[in-house]
N, C-alpha and C positions, 0 to 999 in steps of 0.2 A: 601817700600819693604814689609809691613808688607800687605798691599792692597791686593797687588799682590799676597803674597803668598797666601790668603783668595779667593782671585778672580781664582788660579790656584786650591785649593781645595775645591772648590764647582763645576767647570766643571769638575774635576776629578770625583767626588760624581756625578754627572746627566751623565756624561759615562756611569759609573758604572752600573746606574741604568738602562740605556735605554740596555745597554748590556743584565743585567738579566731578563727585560721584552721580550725584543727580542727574547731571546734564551731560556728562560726557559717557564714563564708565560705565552706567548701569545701562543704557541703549545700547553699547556695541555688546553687553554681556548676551542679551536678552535675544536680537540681533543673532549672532551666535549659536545661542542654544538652542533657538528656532532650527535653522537652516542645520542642525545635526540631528533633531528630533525629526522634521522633514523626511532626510534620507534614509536613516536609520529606519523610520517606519514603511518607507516603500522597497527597501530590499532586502531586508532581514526575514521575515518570517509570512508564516501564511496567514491570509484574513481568517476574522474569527465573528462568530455572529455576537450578538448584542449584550445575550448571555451568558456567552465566556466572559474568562478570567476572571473570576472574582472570589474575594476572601474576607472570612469574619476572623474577629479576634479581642481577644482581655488584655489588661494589660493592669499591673498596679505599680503603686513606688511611693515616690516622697516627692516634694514640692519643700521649695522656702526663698525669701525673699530676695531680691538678688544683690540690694545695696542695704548700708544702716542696721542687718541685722548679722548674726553669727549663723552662718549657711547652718550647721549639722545640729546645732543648737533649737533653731528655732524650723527644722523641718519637719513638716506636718505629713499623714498619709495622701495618697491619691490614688484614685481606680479609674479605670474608663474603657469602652467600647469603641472599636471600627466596622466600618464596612469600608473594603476599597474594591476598586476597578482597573484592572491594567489594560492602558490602551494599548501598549506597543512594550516590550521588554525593556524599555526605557523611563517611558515616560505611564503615568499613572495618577487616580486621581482615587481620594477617599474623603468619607465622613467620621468624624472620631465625636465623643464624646464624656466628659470628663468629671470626677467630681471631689472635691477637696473637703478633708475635712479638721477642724481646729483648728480658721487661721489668724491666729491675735495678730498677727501685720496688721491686718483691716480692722481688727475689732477692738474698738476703745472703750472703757466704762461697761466691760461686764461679759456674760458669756453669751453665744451666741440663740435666736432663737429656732436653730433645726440642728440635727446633725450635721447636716449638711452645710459648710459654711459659705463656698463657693463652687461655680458650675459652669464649664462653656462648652459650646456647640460649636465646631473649625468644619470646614471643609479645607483638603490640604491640599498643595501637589505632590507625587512621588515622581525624584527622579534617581532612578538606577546608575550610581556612579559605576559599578563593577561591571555591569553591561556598557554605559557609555564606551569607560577607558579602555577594557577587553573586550570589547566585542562579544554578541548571545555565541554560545556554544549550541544550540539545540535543546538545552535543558538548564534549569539554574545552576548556579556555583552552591558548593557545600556552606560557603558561607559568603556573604553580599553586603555592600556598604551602600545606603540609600539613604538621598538628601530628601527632606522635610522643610514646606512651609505655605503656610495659609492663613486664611482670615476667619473670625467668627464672632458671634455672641456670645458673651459672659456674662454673669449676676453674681451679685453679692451681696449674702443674707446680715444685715448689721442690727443689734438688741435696739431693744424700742426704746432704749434711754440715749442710744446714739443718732436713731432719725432712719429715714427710709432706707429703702433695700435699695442696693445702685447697679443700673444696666448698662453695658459698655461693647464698648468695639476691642475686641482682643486678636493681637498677631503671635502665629506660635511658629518658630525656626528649630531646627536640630539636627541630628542625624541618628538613623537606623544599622544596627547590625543584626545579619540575620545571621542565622544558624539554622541549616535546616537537618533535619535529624530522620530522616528515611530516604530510600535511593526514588523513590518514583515524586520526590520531593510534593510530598501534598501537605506538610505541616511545617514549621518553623517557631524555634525561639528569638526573640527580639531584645535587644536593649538598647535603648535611646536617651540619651539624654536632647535639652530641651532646653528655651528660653522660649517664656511668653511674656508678650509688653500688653498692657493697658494702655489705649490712645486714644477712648474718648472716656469720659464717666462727672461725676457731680466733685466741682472741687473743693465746696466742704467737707468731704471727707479727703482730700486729699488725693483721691485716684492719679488726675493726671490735670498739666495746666493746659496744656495744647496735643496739636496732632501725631506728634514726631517720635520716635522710638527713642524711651529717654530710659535707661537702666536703673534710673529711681524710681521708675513704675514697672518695671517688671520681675518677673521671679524664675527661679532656675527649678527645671524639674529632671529626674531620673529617674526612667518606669521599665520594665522588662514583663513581658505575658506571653502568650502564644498566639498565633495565628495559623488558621484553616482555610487551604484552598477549595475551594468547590471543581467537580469532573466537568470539564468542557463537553464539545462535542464530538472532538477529537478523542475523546477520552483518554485524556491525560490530564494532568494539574496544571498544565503549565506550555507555552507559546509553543508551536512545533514549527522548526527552523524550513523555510524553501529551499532549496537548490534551483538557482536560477540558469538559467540558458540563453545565450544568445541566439541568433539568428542564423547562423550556418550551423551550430549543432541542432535547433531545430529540426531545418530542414534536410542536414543527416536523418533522422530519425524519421522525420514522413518518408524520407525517400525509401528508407529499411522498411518500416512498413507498408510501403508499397509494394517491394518487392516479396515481401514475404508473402501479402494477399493474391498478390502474382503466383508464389509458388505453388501455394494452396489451392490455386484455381489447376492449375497443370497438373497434379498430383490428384483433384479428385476427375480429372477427364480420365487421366491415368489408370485409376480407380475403377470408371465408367467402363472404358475398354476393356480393361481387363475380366471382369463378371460376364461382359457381353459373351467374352473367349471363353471363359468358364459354360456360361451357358451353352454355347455351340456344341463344345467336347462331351456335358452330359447329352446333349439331346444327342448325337452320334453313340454314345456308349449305349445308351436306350436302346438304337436301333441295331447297335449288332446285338445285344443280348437276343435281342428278338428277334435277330437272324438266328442265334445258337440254339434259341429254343423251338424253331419253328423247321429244325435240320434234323429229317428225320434220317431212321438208321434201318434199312431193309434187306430182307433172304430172298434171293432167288434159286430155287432146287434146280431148273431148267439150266444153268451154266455154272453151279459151284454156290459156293457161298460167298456172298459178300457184303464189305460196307461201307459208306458214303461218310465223309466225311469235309466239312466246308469250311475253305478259310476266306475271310472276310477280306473288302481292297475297300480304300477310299476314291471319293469319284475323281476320275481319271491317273487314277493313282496304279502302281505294278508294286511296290516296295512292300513287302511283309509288313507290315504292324506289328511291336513288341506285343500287343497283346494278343496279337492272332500266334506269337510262338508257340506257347500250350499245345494249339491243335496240332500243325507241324508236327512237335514232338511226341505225341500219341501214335501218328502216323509211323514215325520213324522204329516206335517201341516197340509198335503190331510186326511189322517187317524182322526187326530184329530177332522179334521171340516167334516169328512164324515163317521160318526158310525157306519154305515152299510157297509162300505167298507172292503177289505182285502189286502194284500201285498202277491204277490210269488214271492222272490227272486232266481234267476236262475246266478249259478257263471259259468266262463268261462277260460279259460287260454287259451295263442298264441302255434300254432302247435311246439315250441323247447318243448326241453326234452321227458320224454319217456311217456308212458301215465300214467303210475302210479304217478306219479309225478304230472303231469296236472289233474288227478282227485282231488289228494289231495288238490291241492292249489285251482282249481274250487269253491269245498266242504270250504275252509277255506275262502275264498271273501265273498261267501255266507253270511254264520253265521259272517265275521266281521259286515257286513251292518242290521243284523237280531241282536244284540248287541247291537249296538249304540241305535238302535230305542227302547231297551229296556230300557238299562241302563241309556241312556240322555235324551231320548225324552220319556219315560214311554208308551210307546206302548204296549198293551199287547200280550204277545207272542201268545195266543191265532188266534189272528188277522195276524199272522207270519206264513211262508212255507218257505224254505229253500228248493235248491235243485244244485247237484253240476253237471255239463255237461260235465265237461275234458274238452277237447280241442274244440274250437267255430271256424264256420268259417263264423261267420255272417256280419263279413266286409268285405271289399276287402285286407286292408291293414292286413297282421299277425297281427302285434304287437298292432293293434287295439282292439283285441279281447280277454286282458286282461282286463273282465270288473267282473261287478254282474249288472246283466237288473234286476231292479223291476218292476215289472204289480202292476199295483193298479187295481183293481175289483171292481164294484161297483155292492154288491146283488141289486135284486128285492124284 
């Protein structure tokens, strides 16, 4: 009496408890790991299309009963296949596939009729405890602790002197350790151990009497294989981390790129301008070459010999041009190496403006060219004539005929 009433108040006490995990604890768990999966998946990393993330893989081991028998004793092999899908570095979903062989647990009265003695088909979830508790880095950890558990179909093949073959509703729990064994993490080894329960099946064989995870119906399994990532589109194996931004850095950064398109804009006006100026200077270099060549150099026996020589002005301009220095200094050279000789510089200006104007500036070409030969090339002014003509019209082209023609003379 005394058994029973101990044996009635310990199933009282595991009611009790499977009551308050049912109804209390497993809702706030579930609760919970929503609202972390949630956020986790909206600010950790970047979207991925339909065909990311996803990995196959093998896997083998042992299997053996998990009550009534001697676990290492009566462990049989096991092989099986995945396919999974990461949705978020967290959380993940796979299909596994498994198959047992040699298992006298199930088999009474003789050997089995396949090799194969039992077989289940799971879809699981994957949740990433090593991302949950740390946080994704941008790439996996070298090594990763990952929770296991799902529902599926099982069969079991029983000899024809025991009665048909039994189909079942099977839950499988565990956990994963990964190992991944290259830096751009595209492969990993795994070892799991496992628990799966039988919850529905035919109870003349004994499978199971009700729905409930009861550790007389189930068996412990430990399997290790590899698994292969497949290349995203990111091309990489694996989630690539976001860097998020709020709202005023943002809008720092439209405003930098605004300004820079700004810059860009001012720089190629810049640009524009400056070609234009480019362009001005050659089409002017054009037009004096074409004065130099178009400056002829002529004898006269009637008053000596002599010769012409022409320095260029810009319009309304008196100031030498570094490039008209050359001729200057020709001039200066002639005189040097001919002591007997003279200069008369005769200025000119093109028919714009009024003529007071064109005599003045004529009169100023002059004396610049009558200066230089003084002041740099030490000519003596004596050996100098200056004279100013107004308006010339001794080219064809107008604007040609901004010049000062020196004659060099050579006395008798």
């Amino acid at each position: 009496m005394v058994i029973c009433s101990i044996n009635r108040t310990f199933v009282n006490v595991m009611i009790f408890r499977q009551h308050v995990f049912y109804r209390r604890v497993l809702p706030i768990c579930i609760l919970f790991m929503q609202g972390v999966l949630s956020a986790y998946s909206q600010t950790t990393v970047l979207g991925s299309k339909l065909t990311d993330q996803w990995s196959w893989g093998i896997s083998g081991g042992i299997y053996a009963p998990a009550s009534h028998h001697a676990v290492l004793l009566d462990a049989r092999p096991l092989v099986g296949m995945k396919i999974a899908k990461e949705i978020t570095p967290v959380f993940g979903l796979s299909l596994e596939a498994n198959a047992a062989f040699n298992s006298p647990a199930h088999v009474q009265g003789g050997a089995s009729k396949t090799v194969v003695d039992a077989m289940d088909v799971s879809g699981l979830v994957n949740l990433n405890l090593s991302n949950l508790l740390g946080g994704y880095r941008g790439r996996p950890r070298s090594m990763e602790l990952v929770a296991v558990y799902g529902m599926g179909w099982g069969h079991l093949f029983y000899p024809e002197s025991v009665g048909k073959d039994v189909n079942m509703l099977v839950s499988r729990a565990g956990c994963e350790w990964h190992c991944y064994m290259n830096t751009a993490r595209s492969w990993y080894f795994h070892v799991r151990p496992a628990i799966v329960w039988a919850l529905t099946g035919n109870d003349s064989h004994h499978i199971c009497r009700n729905t409930h995870y009861n550790i007389n119906q189930a068996s412990l399994e430990l399997t290790t294989g590899v698994t292969w990532h497949f290349r995203n589109s990111r091309h990489t194996f694996h989630f690539v981390k976001a860097r998020l931004y709020d709202q005023s850095e943002t809008d720092a950064l439209n405003a930098k790129i605004n300004d820079m398109r700004n810059l860009m804009q001012r720089k190629d006006r810049e640009i524009g301008d400056k070609e234009k100026t480019i362009d001005s200077l050659k089409h002017q270099m054009e037009i004096l070459r074409s004065r130099e060549r178009t400056c002829a150099t002529a004898k006269d026996s009637c008053t000596g010999n002599y010769w012409e020589s022409v320095v260029s002005f810009l319009q309304g301009q008196s100031d030498i041009e570094i490039s008209q220095y050359p001729v200057v200094e020709r001039i200066a050279m002639y005189l040097k190496k001919h002591e007997n000789s003279r200069v008369v510089i005769q200025g000119y200006a093109s028919p714009e403006g009024c003529a007071a104007v064109n005599d003045r500036l004529a009169k100023s070409r002059a004396e610049s060219v009558k200066k230089m030969l003084i002041y740099k090339h030490g000519i003596s002014q004596k050996r100098i004539q200056t004279k100013g003509q107004g308006a010339g019209d001794i080219f064809s082209e107008p604007e040609w005929n901004r010049v000062a023609i020196a004659t060099l003379i050579e006395e008798n």
